[in-house]
Residue, then its C-alpha position, 0 to 999 in steps of 0.5 A: x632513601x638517603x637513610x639506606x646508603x648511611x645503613x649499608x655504610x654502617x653496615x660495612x663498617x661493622x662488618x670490617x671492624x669485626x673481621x679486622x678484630x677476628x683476624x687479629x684474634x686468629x680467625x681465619x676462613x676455612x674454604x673446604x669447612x665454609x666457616x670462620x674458625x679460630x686458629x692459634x699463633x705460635x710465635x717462634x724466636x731463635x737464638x741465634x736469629x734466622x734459623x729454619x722452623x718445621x712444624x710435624x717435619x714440614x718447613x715452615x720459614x725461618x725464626x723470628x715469625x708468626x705461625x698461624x695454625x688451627x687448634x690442634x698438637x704441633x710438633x717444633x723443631x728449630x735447626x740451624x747448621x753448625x748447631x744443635x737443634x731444638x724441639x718440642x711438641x705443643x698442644x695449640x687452641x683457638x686465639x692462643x699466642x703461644x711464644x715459643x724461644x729455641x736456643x741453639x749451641x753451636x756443635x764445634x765450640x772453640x777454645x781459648x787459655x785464660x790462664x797459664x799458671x798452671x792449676x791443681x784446684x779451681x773453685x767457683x765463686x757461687x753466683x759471681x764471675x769469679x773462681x778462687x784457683x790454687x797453683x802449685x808448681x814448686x815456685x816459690x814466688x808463684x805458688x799461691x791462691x789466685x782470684x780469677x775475675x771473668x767478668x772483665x770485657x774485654x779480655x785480654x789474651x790472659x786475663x791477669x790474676x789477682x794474688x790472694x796469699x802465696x804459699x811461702x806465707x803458709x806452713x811448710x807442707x801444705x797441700x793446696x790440693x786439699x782446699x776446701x772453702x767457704x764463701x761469705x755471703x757479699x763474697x768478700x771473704x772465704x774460709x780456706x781449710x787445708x791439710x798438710x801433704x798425705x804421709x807427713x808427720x805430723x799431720x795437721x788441719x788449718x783453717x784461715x779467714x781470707x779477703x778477697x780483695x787484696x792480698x793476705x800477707x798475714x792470714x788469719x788462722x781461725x782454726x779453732x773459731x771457724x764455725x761461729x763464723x760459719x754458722x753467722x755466714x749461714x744466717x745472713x745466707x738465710x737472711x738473704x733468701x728469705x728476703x728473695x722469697x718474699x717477692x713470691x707469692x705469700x703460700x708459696x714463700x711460706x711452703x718453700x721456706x718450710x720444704x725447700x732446700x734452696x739451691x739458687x735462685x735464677x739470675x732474674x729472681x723469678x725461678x728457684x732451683x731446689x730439692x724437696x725436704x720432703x714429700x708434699x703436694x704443692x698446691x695451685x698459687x695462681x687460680x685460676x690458672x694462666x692459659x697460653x704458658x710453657x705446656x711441659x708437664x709439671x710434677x707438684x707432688x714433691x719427693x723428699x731430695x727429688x730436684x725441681x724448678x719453681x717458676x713463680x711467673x706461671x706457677x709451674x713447677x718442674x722435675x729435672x729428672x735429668x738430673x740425678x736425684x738424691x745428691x746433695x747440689x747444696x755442696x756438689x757444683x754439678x748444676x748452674x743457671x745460665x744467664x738467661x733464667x730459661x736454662x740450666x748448665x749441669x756436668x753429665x758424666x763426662x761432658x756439660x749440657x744444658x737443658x731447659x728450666x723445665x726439664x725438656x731440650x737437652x743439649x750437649x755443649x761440650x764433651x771434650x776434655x776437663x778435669x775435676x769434674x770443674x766448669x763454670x759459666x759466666x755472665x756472658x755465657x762463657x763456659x769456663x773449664x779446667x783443662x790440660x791440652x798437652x799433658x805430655x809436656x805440660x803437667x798441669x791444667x789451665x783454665x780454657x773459655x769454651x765459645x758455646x755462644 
């Protein structure tokens, strides 16, 4: 008779350790159908935090949180006031945890002058915090090519600017509009090629070998050197991506190393943004395929110049067609990654969105005024533009840090 208690004890404990584990895997007793079925978990975060989440337009909570809901395609929205919404549709299946991360701008960015030298060219410094700027107010003891370091916390009310060469150190005539750069690869060092001013005779092209760390007193003038050392920089550039692309898979390194125009790599290395040299199926890496990762539809057929993202966490890889296809981002500054490696910054005409790494929830961030097509965004998720707030009295731009978080 004792025997009978000790079975039922075990009996029950079975039991509850069974629920307890079906409940942890996302089932979930469905009354109306008398049965035990699986749901799926949408696991919802915000940026910023405690923003309202509805799933088919019905308000379910705010972020971050847990949604449990039965198989089926659930269309998200995250919307917070005072900023942009966000939205995506989403294919949920049975003890799935699908982690879904909305970030949201704000929809009155402010503005505040970093610079008040006045500006007639910026120049970002590729992946780094820093922009190459050229002033030219007809100031003897200020003309000149400045280093802006936008990395500095925190910033003062105008962040001090580091001399790099005045123009009285130049030939008469130059145009400092006309800058065009290289940058070596450890950004230590650019080529700085200038023209004299259009209409003066006669005309001439300079190229000269800068440091960046300090100020160029006697710059080195490699005008008729330049592209052996361009062609070294391009090398060690190579060198360098070659040497990223051997943390990816071997297939892929090989196929990218082959098909990819490189354009940059994403901060934490596991995405790179490129366009297609030419027109091939990428084929799977990762077989089988991961379950419960980013669903937005992928484009592994690639089209010669067509621009995509590679995600070699999920082996997913992307069109961004919003983007316009057939341009050369090797030389254009149109498109940067935004320091969290999930978005990508990018000049639309005339106002600067960002959009997911795949291609989906694009958001304007600002649409006010800038020139020279010039933004940048830093570390800390400033966006950086050059702007003229008051062109009437004022004839040159500054730059401004635009707050979008």
């Amino acid at each position: 008779m004792k025997i009978l208690p000790r079975l039922f004890f075990i009996f029950s404990f079975v039991v509850i350790f069974f629920l307890i584990v079906a409940y942890s895997r996302g089932y979930r007793l469905d009354i109306k159908e008398k049965s035990f079925t699986p749901t799926g978990i949408l696991a919802i975060t915000s940026s910023p935090k405690a923003a309202k989440i509805y799933i088919n337009n019905e308000f379910k909570g705010a972020t971050d949180s847990n949604i449990n809901l039965p198989p089926g395609e659930y269309t998200v929205e995250v919307k917070k006031e005072g900023y942009t919404s966000w939205k995506k549709t989403v294919n949920l299946k049975g003890e799935w945890v699908l982690s879904l991360n909305a970030v949201l701008f704000p929809l009155n960015p402010s503005l505040s002058p970093l610079t008040n030298l006045g500006i007639v060219k910026a120049i970002a410094i590729d992946d780094t915090d820093k922009i190459l700027i050229f002033s030219e107010n007809n100031n003897l003891e200020k003309d000149g090519i400045y280093l802006f370091e936008g990395n500095q916390t925190p910033l003062p009310i105008l962040p001090p600017l580091k001399l790099i060469l005045a123009k009285k150190n130049l030939p008469k005539n130059i145009d400092l509009k006309t800058a065009s750069t290289v940058f070596s690869p450890d950004y230590k060092e650019v080529i700085i090629d200038l023209k004299t001013i259009e209409g003066i005779y006669p005309s001439a092209d300079f190229s000269y070998l800068l440091s960046l760390d300090e100020e160029n007193k006697n710059p080195l003038d490699i005008t008729t050197s330049k592209q052996a050392l361009i062609d070294a920089w391009e090398k060690e550039k190579l060198a360098i991506n070659l040497k990223l692309l051997n943390t990816y898979p071997k297939d892929l390194a090989k196929i990218a190393s082959d098909s990819f125009h490189i354009i940059s790599f994403s901060p934490d290395e596991t995405k790179i943004l490129y366009q297609a040299k030419k027109t091939i199926n990428l084929p799977p890496i990762i077989t089988p395929p991961l379950i419960a990762v980013n669903q937005t539809e992928e484009s592994r057929q690639l089209k010669k110049d067509h621009i995509y993202v590679y995600d070699k966490k999920e082996d997913k890889n992307y069109l961004i067609d919003i983007l316009p296809q057939n341009i050369n981002l090797l030389t254009e500054n149109l498109v940067q990654w935004f320091p969290d490696s999930k978005h990508l910054i990018f000049l639309e005409a005339k106002k600067i969105a960002v959009v997911d790494y795949d291609g989906t929830n694009k958001q304007t961030v600002y649409s006010g005024p800038f020139e020279n097509s010039f933004f940048k965004v830093n570390s800390d998720s400033r966006l950086i533009v050059l702007t003229n707030l008051n062109p009437e009295t004022n004839p040159l731009p500054d730059l401004y840090a635009v707050g979008i978080r």
